[in-house]
Backbone as CSV, one residue per row, in Angstrom:
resi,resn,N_x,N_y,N_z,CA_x,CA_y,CA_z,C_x,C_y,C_z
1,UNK,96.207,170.827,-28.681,97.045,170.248,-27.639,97.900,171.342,-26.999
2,UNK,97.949,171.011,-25.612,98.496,171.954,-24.643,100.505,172.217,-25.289
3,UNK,100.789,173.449,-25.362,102.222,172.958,-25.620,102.728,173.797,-24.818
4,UNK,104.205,172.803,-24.016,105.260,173.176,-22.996,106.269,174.292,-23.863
5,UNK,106.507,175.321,-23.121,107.554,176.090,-23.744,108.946,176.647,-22.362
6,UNK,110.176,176.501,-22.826,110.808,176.537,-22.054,112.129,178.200,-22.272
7,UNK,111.672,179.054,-21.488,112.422,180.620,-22.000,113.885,180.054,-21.859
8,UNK,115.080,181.179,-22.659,116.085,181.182,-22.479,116.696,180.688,-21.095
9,UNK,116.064,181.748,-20.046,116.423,181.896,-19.347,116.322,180.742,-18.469
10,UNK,114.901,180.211,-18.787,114.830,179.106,-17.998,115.960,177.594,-18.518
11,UNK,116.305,177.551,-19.479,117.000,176.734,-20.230,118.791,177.199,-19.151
12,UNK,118.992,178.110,-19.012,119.912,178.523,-18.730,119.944,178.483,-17.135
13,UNK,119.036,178.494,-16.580,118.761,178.275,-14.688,119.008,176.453,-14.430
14,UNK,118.265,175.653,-15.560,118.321,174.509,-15.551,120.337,174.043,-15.717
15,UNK,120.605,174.639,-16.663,122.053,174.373,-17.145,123.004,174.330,-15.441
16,UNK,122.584,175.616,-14.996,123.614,176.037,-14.335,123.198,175.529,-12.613
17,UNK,121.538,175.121,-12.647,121.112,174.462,-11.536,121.977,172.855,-10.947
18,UNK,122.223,172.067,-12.864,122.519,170.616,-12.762,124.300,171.198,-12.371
19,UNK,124.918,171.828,-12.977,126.312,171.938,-12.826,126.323,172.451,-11.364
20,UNK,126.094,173.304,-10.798,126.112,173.596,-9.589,126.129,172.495,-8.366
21,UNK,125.161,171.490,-8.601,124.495,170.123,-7.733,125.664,168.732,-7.942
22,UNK,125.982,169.109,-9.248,127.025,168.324,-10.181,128.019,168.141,-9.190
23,UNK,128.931,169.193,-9.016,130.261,169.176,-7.853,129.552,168.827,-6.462
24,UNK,128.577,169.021,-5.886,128.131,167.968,-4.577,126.977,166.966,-4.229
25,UNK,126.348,166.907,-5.504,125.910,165.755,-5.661,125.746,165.183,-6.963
26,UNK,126.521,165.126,-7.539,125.472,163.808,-8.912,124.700,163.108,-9.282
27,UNK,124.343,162.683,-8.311,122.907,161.866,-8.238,121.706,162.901,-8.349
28,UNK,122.332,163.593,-7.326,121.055,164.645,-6.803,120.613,165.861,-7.998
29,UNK,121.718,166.020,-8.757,121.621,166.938,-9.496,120.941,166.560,-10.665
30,UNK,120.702,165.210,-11.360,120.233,164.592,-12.082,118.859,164.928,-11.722
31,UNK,118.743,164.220,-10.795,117.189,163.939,-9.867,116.462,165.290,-10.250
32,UNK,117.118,166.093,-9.764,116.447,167.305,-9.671,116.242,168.273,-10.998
33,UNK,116.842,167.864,-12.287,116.846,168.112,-13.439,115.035,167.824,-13.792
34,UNK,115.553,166.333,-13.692,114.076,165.141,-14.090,113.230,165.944,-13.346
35,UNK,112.960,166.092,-12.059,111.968,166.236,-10.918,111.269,167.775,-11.737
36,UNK,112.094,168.983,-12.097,111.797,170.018,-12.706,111.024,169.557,-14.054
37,UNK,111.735,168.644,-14.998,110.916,168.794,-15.851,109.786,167.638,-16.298
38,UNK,109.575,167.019,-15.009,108.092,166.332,-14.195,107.737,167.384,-13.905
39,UNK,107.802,168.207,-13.518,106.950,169.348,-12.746,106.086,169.810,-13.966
40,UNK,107.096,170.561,-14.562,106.792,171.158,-16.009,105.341,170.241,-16.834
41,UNK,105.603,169.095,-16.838,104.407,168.407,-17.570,103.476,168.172,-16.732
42,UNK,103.602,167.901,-15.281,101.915,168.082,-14.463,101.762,169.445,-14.756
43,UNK,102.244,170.634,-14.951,101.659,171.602,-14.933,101.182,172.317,-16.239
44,UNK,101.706,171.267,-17.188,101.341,171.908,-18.427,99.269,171.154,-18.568
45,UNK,99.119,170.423,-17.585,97.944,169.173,-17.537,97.185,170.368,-16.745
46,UNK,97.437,171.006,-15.479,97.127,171.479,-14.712,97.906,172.872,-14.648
47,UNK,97.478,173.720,-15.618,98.253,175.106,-15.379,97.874,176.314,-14.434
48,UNK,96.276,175.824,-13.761,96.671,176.681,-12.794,96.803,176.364,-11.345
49,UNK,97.555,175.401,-11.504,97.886,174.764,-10.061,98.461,175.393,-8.930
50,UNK,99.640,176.267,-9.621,100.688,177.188,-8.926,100.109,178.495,-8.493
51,UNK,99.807,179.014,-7.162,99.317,180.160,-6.741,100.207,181.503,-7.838
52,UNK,99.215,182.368,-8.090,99.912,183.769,-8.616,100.701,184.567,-7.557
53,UNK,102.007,185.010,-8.271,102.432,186.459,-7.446,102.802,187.890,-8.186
54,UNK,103.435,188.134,-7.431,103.010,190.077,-8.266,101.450,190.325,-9.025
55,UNK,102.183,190.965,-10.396,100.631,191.229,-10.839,99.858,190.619,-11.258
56,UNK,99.814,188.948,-10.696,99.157,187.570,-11.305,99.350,187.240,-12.446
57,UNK,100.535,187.476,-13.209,100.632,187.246,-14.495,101.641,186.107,-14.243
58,UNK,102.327,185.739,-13.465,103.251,184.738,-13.203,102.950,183.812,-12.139
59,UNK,103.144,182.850,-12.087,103.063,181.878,-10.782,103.938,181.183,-11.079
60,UNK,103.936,180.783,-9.121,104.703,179.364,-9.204,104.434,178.176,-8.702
61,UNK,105.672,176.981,-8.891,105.129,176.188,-8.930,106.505,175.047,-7.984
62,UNK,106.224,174.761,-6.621,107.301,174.015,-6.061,107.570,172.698,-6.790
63,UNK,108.636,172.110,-6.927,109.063,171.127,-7.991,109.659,170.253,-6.774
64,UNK,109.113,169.283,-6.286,108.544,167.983,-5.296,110.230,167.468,-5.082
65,UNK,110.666,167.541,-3.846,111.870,166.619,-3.439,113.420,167.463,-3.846
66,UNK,112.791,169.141,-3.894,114.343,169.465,-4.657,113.428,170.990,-3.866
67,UNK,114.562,171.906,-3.688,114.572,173.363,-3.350,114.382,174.359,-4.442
68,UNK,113.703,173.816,-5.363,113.358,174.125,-6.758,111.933,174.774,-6.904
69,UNK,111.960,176.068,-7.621,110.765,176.636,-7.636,110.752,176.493,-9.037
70,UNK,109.648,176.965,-10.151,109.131,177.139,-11.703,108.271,178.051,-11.384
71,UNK,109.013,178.901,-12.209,107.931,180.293,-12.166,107.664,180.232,-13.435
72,UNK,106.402,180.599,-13.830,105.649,180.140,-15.068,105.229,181.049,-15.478
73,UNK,104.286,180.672,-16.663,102.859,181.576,-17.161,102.050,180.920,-17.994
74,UNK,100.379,181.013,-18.002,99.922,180.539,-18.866,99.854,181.023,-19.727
75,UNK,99.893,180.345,-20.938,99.981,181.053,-22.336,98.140,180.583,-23.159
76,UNK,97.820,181.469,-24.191,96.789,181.020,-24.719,97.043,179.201,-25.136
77,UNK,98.239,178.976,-25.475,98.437,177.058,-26.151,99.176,176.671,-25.539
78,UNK,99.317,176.767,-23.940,99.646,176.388,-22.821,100.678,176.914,-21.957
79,UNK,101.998,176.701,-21.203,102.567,177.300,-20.507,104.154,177.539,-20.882
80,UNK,104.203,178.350,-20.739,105.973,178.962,-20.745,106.416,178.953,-19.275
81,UNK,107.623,177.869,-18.864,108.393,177.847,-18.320,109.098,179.475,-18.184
82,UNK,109.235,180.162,-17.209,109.936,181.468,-17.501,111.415,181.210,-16.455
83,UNK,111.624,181.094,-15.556,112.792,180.949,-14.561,112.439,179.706,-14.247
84,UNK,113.501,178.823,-13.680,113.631,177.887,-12.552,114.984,178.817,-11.491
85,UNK,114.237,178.535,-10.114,115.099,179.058,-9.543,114.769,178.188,-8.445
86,UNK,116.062,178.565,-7.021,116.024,178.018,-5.408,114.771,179.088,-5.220
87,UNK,114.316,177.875,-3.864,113.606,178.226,-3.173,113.860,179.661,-1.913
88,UNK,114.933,179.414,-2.200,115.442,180.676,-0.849,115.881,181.854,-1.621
89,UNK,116.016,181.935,-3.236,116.729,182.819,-3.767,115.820,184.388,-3.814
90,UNK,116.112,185.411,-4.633,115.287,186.267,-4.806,114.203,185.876,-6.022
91,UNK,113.561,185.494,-5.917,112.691,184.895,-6.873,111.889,186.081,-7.477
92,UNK,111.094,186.497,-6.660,109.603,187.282,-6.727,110.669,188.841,-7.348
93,UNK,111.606,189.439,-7.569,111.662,190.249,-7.821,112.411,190.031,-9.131
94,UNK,112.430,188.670,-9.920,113.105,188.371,-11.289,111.991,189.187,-12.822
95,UNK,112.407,189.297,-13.841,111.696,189.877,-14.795,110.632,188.881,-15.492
């Protein structure tokens, strides 16, 4: 069985994604928690859904109704979550 794995870092983009949304929306910030980690499980079904960038070892993956990207990886026993980040942020040049 496929298993979801979620990095520090990504644990920590999520934290600071909901608190951020928290002070101007609450609703929205919820939403968009859930909506990320819906994303996370279609893509653990479908891991190579998300086009590759840089040296194709990472992709991503837009997370539906939110300015939310998941930059990933497949793993041999399925995918590691590596960042969640905005869509407008510096994404493509994260570690």
């Amino acid at each position: 069985m496929a298993r979801l794995r979620w990095s520090g870092p990504a644990r920590s983009d999520l934290a600071h994604i909901e608190d951020f949304y928290a002070t101007l929306d609450p609703e929205f910030a919820v939403r968009a928690v859930d909506a990320a980690l819906e994303a996370a499980e279609f893509l653990l079904d479908r891991p190579r859904a998300g086009p590759t960038f840089t040296d194709g070892a990472l992709r991503k993956w837009r997370v539906p109704a939110t300015p939310l990207l998941l930059i990933y990886q497949i793993e041999p026993d399925g995918i590691l979550i590596a960042r969640v980040q905005h869509n407008r942020s510096d994404w493509q040049s994260l570690p």
